[in-house]
Biopython code that builds the backbone (N, CA, C, O; Angstrom):
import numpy as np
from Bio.PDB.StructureBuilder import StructureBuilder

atoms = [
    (1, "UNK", "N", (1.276, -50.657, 63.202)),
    (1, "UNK", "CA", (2.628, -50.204, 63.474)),
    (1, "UNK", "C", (3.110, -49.294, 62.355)),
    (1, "UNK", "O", (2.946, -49.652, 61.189)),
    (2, "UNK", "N", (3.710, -48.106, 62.654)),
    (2, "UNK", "CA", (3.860, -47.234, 61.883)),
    (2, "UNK", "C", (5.945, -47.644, 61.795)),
    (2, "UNK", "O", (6.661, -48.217, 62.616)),
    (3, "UNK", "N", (6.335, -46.917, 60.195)),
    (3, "UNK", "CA", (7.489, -47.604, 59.827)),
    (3, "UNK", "C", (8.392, -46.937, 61.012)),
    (3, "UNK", "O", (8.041, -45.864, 61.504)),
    (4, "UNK", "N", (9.785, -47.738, 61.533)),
    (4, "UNK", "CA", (10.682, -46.640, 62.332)),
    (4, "UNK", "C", (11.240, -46.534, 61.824)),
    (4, "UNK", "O", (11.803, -47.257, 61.002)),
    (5, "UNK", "N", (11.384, -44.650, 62.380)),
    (5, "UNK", "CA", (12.167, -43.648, 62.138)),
    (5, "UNK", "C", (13.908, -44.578, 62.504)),
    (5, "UNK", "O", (14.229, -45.146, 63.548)),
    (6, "UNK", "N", (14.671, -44.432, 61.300)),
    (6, "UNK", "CA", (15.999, -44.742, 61.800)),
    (6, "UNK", "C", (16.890, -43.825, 62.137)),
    (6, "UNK", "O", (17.802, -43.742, 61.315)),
    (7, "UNK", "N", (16.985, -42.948, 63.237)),
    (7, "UNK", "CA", (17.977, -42.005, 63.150)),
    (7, "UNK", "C", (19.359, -42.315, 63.881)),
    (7, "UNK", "O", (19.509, -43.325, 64.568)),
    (8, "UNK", "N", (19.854, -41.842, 63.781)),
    (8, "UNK", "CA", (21.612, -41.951, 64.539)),
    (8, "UNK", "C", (21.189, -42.362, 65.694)),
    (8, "UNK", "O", (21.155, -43.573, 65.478)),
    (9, "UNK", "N", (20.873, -42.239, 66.676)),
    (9, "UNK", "CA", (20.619, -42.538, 67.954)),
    (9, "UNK", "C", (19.826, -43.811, 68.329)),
    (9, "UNK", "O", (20.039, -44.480, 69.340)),
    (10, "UNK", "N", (18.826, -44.079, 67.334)),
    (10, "UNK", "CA", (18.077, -44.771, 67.448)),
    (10, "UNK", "C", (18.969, -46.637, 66.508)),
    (10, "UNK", "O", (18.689, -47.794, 66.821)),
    (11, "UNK", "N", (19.842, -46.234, 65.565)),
    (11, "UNK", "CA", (20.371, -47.033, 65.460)),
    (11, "UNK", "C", (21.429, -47.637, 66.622)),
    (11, "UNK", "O", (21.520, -48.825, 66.933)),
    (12, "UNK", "N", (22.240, -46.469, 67.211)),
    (12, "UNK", "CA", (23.191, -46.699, 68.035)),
    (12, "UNK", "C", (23.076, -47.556, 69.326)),
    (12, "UNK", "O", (23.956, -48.131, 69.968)),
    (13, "UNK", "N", (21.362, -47.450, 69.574)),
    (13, "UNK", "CA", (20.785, -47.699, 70.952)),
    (13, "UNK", "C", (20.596, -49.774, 69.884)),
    (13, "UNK", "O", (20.999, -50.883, 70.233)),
    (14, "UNK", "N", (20.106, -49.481, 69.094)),
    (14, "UNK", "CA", (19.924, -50.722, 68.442)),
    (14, "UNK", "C", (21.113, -51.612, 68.218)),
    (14, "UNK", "O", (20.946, -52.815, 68.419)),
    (15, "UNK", "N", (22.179, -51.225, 67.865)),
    (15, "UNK", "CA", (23.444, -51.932, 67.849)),
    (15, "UNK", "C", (23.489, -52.165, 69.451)),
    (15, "UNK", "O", (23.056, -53.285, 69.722)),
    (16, "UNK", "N", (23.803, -51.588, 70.339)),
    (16, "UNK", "CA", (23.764, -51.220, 71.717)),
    (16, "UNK", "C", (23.229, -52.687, 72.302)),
    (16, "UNK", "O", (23.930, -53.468, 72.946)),
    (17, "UNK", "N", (22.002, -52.863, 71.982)),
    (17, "UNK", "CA", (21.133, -54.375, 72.507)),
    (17, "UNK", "C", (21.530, -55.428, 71.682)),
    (17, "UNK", "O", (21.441, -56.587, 72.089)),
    (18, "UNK", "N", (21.995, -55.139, 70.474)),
    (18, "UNK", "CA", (22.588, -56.598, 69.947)),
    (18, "UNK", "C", (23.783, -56.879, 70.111)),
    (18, "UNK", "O", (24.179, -58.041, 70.199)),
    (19, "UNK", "N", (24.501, -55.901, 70.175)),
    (19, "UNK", "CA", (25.763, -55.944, 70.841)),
    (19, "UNK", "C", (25.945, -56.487, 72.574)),
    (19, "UNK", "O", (26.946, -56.422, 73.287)),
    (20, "UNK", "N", (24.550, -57.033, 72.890)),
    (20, "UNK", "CA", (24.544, -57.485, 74.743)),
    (20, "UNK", "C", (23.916, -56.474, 76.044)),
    (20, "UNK", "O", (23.315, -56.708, 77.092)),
    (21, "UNK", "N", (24.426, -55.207, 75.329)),
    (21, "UNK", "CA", (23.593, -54.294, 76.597)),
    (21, "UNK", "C", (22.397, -54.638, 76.553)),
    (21, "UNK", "O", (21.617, -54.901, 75.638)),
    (22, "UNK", "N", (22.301, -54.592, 78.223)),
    (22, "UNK", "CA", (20.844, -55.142, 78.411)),
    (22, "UNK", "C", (19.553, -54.205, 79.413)),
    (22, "UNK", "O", (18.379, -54.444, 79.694)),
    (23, "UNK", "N", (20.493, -53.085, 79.724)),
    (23, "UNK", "CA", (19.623, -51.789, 80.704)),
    (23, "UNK", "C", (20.108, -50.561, 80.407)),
    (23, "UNK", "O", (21.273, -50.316, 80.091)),
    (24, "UNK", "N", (19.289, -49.850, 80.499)),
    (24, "UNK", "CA", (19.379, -48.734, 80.128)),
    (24, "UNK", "C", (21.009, -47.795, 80.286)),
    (24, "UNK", "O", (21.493, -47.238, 79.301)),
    (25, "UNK", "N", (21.707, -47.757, 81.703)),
    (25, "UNK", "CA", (22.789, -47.490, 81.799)),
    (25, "UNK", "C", (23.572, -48.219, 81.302)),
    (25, "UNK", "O", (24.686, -47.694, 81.299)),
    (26, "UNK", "N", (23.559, -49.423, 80.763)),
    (26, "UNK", "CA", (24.663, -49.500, 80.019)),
    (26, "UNK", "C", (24.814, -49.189, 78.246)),
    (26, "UNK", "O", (25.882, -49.087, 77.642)),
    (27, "UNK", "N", (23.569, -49.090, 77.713)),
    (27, "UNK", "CA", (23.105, -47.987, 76.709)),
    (27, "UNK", "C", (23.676, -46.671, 76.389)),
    (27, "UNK", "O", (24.195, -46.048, 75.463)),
    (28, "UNK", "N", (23.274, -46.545, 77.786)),
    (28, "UNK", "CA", (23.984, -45.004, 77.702)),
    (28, "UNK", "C", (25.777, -44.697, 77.895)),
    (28, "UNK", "O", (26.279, -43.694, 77.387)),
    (29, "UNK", "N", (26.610, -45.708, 78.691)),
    (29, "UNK", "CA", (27.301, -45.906, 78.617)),
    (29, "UNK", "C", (28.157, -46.050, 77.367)),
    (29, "UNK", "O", (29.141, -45.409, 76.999)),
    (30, "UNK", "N", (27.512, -47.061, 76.823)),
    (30, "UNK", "CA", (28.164, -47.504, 75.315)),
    (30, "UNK", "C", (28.175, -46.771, 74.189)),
    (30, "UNK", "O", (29.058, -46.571, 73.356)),
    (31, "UNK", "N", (26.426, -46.188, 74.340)),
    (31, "UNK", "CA", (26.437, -45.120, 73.288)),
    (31, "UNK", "C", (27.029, -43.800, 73.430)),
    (31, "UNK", "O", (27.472, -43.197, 72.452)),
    (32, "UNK", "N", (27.051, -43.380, 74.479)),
    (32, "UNK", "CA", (27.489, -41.745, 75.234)),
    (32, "UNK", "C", (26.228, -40.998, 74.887)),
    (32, "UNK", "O", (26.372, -39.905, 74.339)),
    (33, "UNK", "N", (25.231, -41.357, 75.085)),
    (33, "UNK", "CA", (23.461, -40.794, 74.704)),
    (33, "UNK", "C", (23.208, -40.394, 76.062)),
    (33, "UNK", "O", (23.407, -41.175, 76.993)),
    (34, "UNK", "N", (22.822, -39.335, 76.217)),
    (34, "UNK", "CA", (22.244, -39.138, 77.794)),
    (34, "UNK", "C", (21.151, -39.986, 78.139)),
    (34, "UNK", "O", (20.586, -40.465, 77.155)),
    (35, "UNK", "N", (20.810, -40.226, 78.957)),
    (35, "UNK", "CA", (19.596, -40.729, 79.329)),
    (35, "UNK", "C", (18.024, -39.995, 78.549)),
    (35, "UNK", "O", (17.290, -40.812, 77.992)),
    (36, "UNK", "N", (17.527, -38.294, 78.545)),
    (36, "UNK", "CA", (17.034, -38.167, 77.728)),
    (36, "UNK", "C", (16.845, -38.532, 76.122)),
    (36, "UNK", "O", (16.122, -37.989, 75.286)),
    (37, "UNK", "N", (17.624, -39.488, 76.013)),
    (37, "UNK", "CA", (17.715, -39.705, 74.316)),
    (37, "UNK", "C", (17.495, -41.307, 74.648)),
    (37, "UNK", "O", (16.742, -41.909, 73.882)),
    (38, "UNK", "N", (18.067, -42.005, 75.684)),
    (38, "UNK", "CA", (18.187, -43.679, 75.502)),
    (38, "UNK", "C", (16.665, -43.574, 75.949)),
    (38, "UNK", "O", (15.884, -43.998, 75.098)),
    (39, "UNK", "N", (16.182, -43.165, 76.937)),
    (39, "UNK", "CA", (14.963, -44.017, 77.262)),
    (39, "UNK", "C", (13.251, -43.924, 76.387)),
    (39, "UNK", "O", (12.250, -44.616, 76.200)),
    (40, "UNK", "N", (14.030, -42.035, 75.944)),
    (40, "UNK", "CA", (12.706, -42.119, 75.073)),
    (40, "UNK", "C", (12.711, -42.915, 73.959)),
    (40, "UNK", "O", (11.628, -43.151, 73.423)),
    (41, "UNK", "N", (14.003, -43.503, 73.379)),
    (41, "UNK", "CA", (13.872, -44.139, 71.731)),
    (41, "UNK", "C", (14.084, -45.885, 72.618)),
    (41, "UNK", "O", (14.149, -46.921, 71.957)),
    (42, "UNK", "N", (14.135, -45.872, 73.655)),
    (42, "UNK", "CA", (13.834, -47.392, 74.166)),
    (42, "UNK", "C", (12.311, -47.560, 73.970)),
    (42, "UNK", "O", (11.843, -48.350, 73.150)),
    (43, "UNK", "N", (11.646, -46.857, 74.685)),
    (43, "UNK", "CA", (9.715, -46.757, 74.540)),
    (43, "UNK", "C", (9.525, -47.036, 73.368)),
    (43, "UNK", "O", (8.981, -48.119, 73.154)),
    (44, "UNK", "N", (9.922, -46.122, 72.133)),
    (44, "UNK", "CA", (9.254, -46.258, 71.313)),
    (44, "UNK", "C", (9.420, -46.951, 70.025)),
    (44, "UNK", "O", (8.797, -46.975, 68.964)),
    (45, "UNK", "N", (10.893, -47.721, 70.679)),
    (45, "UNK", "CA", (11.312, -49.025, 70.097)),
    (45, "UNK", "C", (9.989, -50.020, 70.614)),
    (45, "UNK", "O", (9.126, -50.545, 69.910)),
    (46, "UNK", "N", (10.128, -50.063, 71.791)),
    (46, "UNK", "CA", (9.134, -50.852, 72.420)),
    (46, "UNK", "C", (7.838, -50.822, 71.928)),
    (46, "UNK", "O", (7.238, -51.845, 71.598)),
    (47, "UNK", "N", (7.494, -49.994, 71.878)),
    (47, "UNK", "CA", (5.730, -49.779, 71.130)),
    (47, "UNK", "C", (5.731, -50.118, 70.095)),
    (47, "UNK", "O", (4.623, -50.359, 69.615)),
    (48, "UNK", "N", (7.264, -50.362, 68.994)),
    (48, "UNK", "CA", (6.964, -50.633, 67.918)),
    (48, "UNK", "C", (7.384, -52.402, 67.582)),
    (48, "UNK", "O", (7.709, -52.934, 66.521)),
    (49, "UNK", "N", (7.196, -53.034, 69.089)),
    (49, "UNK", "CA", (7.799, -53.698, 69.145)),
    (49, "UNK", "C", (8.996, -54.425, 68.404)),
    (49, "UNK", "O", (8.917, -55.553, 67.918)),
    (50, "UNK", "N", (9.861, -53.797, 68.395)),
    (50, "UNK", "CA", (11.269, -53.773, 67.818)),
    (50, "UNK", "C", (12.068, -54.321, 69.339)),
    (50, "UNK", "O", (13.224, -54.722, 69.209)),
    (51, "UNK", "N", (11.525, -54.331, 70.585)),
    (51, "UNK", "CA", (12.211, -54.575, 71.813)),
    (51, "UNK", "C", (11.483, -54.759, 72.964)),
    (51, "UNK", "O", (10.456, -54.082, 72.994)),
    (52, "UNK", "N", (11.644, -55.318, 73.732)),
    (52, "UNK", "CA", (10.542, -56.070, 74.806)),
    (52, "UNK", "C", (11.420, -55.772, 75.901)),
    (52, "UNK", "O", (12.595, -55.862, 75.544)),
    (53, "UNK", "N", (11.304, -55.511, 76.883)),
    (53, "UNK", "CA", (11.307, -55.764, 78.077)),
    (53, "UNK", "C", (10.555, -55.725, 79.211)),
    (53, "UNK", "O", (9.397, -55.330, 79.340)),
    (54, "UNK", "N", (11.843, -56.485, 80.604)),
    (54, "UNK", "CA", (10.998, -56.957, 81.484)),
    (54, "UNK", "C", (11.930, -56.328, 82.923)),
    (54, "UNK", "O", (13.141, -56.125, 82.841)),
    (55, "UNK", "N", (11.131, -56.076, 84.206)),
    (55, "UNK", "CA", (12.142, -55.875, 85.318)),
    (55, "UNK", "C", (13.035, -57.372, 85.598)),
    (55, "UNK", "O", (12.654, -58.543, 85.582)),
    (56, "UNK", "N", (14.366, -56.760, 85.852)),
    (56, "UNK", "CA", (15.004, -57.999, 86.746)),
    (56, "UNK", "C", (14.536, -58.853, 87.717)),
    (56, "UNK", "O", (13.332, -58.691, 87.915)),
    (57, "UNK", "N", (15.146, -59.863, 88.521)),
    (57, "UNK", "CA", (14.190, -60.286, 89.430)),
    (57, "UNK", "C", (14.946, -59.557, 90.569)),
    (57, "UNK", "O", (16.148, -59.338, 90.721)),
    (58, "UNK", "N", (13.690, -59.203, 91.438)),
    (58, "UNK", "CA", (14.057, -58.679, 92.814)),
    (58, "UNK", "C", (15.140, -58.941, 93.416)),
    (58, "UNK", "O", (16.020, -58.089, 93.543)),
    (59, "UNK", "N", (15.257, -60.327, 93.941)),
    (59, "UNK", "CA", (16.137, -60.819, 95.074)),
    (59, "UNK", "C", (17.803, -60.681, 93.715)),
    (59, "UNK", "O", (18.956, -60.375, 94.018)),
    (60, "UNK", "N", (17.431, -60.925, 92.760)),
    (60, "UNK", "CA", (19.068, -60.448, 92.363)),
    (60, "UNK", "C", (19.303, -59.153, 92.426)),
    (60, "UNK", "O", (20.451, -58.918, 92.803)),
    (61, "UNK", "N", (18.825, -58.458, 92.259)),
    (61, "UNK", "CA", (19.007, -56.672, 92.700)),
    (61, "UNK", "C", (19.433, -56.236, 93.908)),
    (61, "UNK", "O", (20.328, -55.479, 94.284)),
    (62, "UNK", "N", (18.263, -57.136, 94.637)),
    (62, "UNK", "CA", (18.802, -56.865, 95.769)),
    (62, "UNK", "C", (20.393, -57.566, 96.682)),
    (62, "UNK", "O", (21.125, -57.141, 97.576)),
    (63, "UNK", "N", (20.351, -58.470, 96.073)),
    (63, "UNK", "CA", (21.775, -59.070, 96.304)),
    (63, "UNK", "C", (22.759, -58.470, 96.003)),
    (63, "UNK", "O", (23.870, -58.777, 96.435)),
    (64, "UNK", "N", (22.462, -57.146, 94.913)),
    (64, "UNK", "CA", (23.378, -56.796, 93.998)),
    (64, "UNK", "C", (23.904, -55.119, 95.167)),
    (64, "UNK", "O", (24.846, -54.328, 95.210)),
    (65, "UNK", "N", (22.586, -55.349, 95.919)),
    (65, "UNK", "CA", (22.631, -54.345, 96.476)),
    (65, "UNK", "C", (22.060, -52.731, 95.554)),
    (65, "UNK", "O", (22.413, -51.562, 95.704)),
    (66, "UNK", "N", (21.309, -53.216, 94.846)),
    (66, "UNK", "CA", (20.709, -51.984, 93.896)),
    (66, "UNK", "C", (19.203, -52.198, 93.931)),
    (66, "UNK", "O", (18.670, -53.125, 94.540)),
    (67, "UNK", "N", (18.567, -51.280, 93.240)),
    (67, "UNK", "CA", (17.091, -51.463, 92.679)),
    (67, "UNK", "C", (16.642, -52.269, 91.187)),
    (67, "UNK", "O", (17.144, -52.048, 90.085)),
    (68, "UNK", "N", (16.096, -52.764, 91.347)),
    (68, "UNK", "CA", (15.791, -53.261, 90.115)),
    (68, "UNK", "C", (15.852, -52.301, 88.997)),
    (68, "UNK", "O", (15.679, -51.084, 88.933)),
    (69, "UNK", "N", (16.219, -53.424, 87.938)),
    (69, "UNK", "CA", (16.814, -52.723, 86.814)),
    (69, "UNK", "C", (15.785, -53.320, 85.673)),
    (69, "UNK", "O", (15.620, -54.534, 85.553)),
    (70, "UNK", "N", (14.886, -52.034, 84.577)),
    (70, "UNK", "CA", (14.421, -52.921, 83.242)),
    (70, "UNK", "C", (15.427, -53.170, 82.440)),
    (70, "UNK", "O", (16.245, -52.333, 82.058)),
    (71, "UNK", "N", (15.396, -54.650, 82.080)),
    (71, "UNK", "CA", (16.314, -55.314, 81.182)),
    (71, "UNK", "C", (15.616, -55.451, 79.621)),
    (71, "UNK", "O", (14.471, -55.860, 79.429)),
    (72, "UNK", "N", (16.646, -54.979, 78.470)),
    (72, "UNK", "CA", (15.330, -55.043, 76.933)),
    (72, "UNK", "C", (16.382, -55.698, 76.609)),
    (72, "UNK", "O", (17.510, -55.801, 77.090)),
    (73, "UNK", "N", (15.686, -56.253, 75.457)),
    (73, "UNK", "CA", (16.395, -56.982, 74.031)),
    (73, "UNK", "C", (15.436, -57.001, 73.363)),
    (73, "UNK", "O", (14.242, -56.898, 73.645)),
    (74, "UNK", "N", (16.135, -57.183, 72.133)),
    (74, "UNK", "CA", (15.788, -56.862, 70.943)),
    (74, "UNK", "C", (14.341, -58.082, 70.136)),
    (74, "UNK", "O", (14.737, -59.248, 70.126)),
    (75, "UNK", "N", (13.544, -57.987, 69.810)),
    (75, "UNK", "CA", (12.436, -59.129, 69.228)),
    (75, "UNK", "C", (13.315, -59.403, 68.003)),
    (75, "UNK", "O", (14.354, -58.817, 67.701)),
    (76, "UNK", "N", (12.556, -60.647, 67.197)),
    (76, "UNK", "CA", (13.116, -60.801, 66.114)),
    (76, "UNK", "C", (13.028, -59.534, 65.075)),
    (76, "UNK", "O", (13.812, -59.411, 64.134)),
    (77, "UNK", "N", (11.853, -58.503, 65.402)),
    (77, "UNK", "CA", (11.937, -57.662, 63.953)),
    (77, "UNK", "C", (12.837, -56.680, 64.410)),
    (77, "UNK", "O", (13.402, -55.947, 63.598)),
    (78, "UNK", "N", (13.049, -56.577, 65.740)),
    (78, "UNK", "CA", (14.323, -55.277, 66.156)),
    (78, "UNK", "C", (15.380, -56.242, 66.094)),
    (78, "UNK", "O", (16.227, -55.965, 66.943)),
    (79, "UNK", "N", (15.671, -57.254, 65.437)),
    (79, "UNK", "CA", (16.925, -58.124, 64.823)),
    (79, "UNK", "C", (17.387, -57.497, 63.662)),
    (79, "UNK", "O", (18.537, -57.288, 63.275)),
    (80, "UNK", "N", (16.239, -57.215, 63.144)),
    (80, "UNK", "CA", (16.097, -57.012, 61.454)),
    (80, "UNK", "C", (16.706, -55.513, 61.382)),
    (80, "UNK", "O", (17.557, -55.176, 60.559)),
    (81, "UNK", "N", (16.126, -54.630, 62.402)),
    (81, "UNK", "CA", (15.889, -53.435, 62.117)),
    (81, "UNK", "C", (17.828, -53.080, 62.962)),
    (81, "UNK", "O", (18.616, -52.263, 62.485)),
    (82, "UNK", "N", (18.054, -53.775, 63.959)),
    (82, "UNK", "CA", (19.928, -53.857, 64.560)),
    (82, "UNK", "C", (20.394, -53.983, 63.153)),
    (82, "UNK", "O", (21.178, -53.074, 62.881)),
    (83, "UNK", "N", (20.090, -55.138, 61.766)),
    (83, "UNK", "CA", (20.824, -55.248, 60.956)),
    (83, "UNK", "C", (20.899, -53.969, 59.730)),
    (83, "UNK", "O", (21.881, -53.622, 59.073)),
    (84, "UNK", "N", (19.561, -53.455, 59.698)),
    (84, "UNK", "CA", (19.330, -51.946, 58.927)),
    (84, "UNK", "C", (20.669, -51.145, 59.928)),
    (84, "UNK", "O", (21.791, -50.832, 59.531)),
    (85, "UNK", "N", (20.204, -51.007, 61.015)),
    (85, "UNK", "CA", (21.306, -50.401, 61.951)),
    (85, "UNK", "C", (22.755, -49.951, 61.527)),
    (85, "UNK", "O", (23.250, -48.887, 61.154)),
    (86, "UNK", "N", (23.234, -51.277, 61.757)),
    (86, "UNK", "CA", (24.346, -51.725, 61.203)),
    (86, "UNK", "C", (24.907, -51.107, 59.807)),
    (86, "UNK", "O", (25.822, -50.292, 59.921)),
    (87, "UNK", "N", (24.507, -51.378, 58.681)),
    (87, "UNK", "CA", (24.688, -51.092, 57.738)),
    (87, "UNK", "C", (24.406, -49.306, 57.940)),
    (87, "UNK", "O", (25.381, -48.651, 57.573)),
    (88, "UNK", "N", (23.438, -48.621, 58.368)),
    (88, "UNK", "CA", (23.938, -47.621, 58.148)),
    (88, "UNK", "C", (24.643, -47.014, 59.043)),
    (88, "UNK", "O", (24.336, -45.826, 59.140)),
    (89, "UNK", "N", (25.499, -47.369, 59.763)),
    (89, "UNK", "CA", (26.184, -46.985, 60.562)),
    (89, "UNK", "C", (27.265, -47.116, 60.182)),
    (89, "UNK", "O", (28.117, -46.400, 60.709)),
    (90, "UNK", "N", (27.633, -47.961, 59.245)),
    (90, "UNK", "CA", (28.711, -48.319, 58.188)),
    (90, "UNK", "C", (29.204, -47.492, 57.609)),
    (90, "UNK", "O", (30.304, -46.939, 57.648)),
    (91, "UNK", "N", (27.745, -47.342, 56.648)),
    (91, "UNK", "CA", (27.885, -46.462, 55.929)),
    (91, "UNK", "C", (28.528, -44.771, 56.309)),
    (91, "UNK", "O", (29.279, -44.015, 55.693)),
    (92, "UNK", "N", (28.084, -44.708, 57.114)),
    (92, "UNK", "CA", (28.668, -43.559, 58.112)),
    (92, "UNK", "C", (29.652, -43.364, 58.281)),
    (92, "UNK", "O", (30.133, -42.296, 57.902)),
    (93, "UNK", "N", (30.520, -44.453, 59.030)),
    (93, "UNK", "CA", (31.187, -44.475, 59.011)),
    (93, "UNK", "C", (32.489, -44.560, 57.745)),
    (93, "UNK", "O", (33.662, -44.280, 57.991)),
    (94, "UNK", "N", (32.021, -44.970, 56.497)),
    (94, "UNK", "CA", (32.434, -44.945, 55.146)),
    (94, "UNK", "C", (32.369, -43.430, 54.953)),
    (94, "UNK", "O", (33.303, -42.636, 55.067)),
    (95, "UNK", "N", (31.366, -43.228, 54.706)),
    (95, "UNK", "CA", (31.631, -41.203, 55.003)),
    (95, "UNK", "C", (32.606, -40.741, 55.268)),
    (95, "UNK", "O", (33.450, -40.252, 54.517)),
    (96, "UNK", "N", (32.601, -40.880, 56.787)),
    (96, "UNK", "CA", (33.519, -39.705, 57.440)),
    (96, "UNK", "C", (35.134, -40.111, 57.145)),
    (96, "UNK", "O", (36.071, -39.368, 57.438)),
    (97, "UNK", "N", (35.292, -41.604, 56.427)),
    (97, "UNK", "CA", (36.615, -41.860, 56.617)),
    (97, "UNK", "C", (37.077, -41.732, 55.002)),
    (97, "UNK", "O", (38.285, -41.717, 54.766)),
    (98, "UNK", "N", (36.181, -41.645, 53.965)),
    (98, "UNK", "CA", (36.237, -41.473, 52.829)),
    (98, "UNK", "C", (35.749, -40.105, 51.955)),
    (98, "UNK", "O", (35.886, -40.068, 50.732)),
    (99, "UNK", "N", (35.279, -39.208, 52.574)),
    (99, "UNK", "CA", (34.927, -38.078, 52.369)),
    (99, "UNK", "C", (33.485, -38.353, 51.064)),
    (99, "UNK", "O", (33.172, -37.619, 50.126)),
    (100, "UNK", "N", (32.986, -39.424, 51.419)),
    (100, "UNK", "CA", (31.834, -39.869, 50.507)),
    (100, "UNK", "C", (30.940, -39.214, 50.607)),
    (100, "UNK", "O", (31.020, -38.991, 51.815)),
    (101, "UNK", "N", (29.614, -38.393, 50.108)),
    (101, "UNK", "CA", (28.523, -38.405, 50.206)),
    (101, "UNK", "C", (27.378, -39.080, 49.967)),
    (101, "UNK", "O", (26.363, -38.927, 50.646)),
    (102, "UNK", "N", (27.490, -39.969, 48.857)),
    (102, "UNK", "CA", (27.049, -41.149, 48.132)),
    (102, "UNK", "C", (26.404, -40.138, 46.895)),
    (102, "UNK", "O", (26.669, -38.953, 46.692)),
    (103, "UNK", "N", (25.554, -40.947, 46.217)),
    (103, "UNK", "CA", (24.461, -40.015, 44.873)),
    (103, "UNK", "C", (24.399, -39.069, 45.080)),
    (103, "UNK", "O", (25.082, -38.365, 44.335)),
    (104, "UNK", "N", (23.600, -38.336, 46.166)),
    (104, "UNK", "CA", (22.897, -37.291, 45.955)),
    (104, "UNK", "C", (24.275, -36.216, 46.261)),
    (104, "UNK", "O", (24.018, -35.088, 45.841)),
    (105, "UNK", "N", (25.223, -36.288, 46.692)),
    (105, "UNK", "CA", (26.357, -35.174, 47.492)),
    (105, "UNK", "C", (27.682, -35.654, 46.277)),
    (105, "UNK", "O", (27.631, -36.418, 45.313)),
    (106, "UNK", "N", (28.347, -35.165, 46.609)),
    (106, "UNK", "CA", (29.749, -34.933, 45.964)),
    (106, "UNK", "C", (30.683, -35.312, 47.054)),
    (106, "UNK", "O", (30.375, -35.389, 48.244)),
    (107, "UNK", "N", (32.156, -35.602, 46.410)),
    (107, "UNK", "CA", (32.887, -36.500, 47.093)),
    (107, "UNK", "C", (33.623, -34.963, 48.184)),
    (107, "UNK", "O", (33.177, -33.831, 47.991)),
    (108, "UNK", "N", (34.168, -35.092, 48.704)),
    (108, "UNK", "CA", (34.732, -33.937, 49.827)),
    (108, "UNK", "C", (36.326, -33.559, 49.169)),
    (108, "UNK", "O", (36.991, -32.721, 49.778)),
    (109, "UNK", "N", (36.884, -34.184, 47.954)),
    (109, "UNK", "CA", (37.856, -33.910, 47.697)),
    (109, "UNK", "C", (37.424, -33.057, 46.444)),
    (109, "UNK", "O", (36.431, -33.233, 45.738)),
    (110, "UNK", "N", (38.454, -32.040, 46.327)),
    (110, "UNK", "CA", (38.074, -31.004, 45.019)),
    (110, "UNK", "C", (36.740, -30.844, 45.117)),
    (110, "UNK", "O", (36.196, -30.801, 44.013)),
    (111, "UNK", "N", (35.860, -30.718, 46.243)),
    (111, "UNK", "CA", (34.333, -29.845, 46.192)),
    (111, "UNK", "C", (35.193, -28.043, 46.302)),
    (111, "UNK", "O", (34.499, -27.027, 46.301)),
]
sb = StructureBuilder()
sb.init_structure("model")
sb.init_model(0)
sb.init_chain("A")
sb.init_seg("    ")
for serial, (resi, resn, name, xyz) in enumerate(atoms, 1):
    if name == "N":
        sb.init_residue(resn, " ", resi, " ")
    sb.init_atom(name, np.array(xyz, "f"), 0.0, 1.0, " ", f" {name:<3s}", serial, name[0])
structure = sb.get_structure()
């Protein structure tokens, strides 16, 4: 297993499943990620097993009156990697509301 890439999206989709979403549209929903962005960093969450999933069962879909839906959540190491998530999403959010760059940048006031 090669290390994952944490990028914005890929955290967001990660908060996304620990936060309860459990299929892809509601991923995309929550995050506002198009579908080109949720399903490819779902896969390759998956390959890195950071997230497992499985189809729904039939007869509830169909009750639901829809098609089956793949449902993911998160393994214990995509626990770990929601909590990396987290924090930098924080941090981010510390940014934009503090004009921070951290070490390497300068603060946004008097630059």
């Amino acid at each position: 297993m090669s290390p994952i890439r944490l990028t914005h999206a890929t955290a967001l989709i990660l908060q996304a499943l620990a936060s309860g979403s459990r299929h892809g549209f509601q991923i995309m929903e929550v995050t506002e990620l198009p579908s080109g962005t949720v399903y490819p960093v779902l896969r390759r969450l998956e390959r890195e097993e950071a997230v497992e999933s499985e189809w729904e069962d039939a007869a509830e879909a169909s009750a639901a009156g829809r098609r089956q839906r793949r449902v993911y959540g998160l393994t214990d190491s995509g626990q770990l990697l929601a909590a990396r998530a987290r924090e930098r999403l924080a941090n981010t959010q510390r940014v934009l509301s503090e004009g921070e760059l951290g070490p390497l940048g300068t603060t946004g006031a008097g630059s």
